[in-house]
N, C-alpha and C positions, 0 to 999 in steps of 0.2 A: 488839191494840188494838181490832181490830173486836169482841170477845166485849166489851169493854167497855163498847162500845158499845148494845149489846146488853142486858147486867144494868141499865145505865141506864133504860133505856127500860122494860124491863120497870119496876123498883122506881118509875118517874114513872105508870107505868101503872096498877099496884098501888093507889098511894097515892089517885089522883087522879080513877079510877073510879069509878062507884057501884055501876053494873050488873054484874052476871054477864055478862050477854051483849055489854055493852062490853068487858069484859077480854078472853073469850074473843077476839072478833073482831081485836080490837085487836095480840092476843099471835101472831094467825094473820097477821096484815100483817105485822109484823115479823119474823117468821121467813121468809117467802117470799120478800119483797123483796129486789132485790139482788143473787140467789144467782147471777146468771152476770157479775155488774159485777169479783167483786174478782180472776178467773181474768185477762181482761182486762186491768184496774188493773197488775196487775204488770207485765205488756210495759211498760204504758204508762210506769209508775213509772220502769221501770228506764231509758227512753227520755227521762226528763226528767233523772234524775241523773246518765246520759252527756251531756244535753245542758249542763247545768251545768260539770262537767267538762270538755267540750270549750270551753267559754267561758271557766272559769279559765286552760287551758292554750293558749287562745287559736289553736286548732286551728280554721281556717274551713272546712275540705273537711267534716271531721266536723261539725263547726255545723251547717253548710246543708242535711246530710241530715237530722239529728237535726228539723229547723227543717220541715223538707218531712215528714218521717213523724209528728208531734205535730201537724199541721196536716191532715193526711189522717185519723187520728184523728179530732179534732175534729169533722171535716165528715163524716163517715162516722156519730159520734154524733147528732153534732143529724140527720139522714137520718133513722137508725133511731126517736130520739124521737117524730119526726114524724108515723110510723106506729104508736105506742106500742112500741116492740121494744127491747129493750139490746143493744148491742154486745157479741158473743160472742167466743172466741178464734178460732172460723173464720175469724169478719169481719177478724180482727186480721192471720192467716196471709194472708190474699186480699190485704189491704192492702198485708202486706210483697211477699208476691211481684210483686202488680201494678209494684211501685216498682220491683224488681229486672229488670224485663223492661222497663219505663219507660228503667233507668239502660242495660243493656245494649243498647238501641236507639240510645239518645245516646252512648253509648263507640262502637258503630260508627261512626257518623256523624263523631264527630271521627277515628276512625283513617282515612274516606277521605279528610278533608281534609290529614292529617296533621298535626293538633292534637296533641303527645305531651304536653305539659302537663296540658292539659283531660285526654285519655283516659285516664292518671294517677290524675289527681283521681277520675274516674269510677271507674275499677274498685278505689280506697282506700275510696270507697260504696258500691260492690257487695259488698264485704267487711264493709264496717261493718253493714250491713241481715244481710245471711245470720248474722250471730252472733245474729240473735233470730228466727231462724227453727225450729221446731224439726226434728228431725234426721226426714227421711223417708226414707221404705219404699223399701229397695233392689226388684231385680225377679224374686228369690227368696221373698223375705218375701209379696210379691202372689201370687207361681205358688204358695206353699202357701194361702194363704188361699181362692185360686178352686177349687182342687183337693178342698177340705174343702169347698166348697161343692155344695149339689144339682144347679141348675139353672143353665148353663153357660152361657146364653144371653149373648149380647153386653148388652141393655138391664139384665137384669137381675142383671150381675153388675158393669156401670155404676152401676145402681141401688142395687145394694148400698156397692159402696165410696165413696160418695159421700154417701151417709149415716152411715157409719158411719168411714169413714175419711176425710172433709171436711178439706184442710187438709193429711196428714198424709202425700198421695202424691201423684205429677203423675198425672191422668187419662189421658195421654200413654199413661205408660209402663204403665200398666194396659190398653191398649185394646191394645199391640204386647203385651204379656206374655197377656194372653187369644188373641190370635192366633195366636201361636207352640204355644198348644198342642194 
């Protein structure tokens, strides 16, 4: 749908241009633009058609996360806008974890109360968020990465997996997996 998109713009471009140097310019905006929105989109997408879903089947535990993570979304875009930046899949992984580590604070707090309802509720959203998380790096997969690596140092092998692997591992178990060896 998006290449569609796409050939449109071009043939309106084509037709409606005079210049060489408008087309060119023009064909270089369209091709740039965009390029980290639709990785993104897809969480998002698929985050609105469970939330639909959860509304047909009139499921409120699932609602209200669906309700609470398209709304962190949202506000995380308009953030980024503001600075000129798009929302990347990083931003998207930071968002879900954040919520996960949000709900498991509040599932505590109801188990000391002895809330077993609520605390129910909570970790049927702690489950519902981890299904759009993607699957990360056990602390094998890290010990060979750092091992293939030159320079061993603590900052710079932080530095490393956190650009390159952003999102994809807990820093956590990076910093105990560097130390153990």
């Amino acid at each position: 749908m998006y290449y569609f998109y796409i050939v449109g713009q071009i043939i309106f471009m084509l037709l409606f241009a005079d210049k060489f140097i408008i087309k060119v310019v023009l064909f270089f905006m369209l091709c740039y633009s965009n390029k980290d929105v639709k990785e993104i989109m897809m969480i998002y997408d698929e985050i609105k058609k469970a939330n639909v879903m959860a509304i047909k089947e009139k499921d409120t535990v699932a609602r209200s996360i669906y309700s609470v993570l398209l709304n962190k979304f949202m506000l995380e875009n308009i953030k980024k806008r503001e600075q000129h930046l798009e929302l990347t899949d990083v931003d998207a992984v930071q968002i879900l974890q954040k919520t996960i580590k949000e709900l498991s604070d509040e599932l505590e707090n109801y188990k000391k109360v002895n809330n077993n309802e609520e605390a129910n509720n909570i970790s049927k959203q702690i489950e519902i968020v981890k299904k759009y998380l993607p699957k990360m790096m056990d602390s094998e997969e890290i010990k060979n990465i750092i091992l293939k690596l030159d320079d061993k140092s603590i900052p710079n092998v932080m530095k490393y997996f956190k650009t390159n692997y952003a999102g994809k591992c807990d820093m956590r178990l990076v910093q105990e997996v560097l130390k153990s060896i």
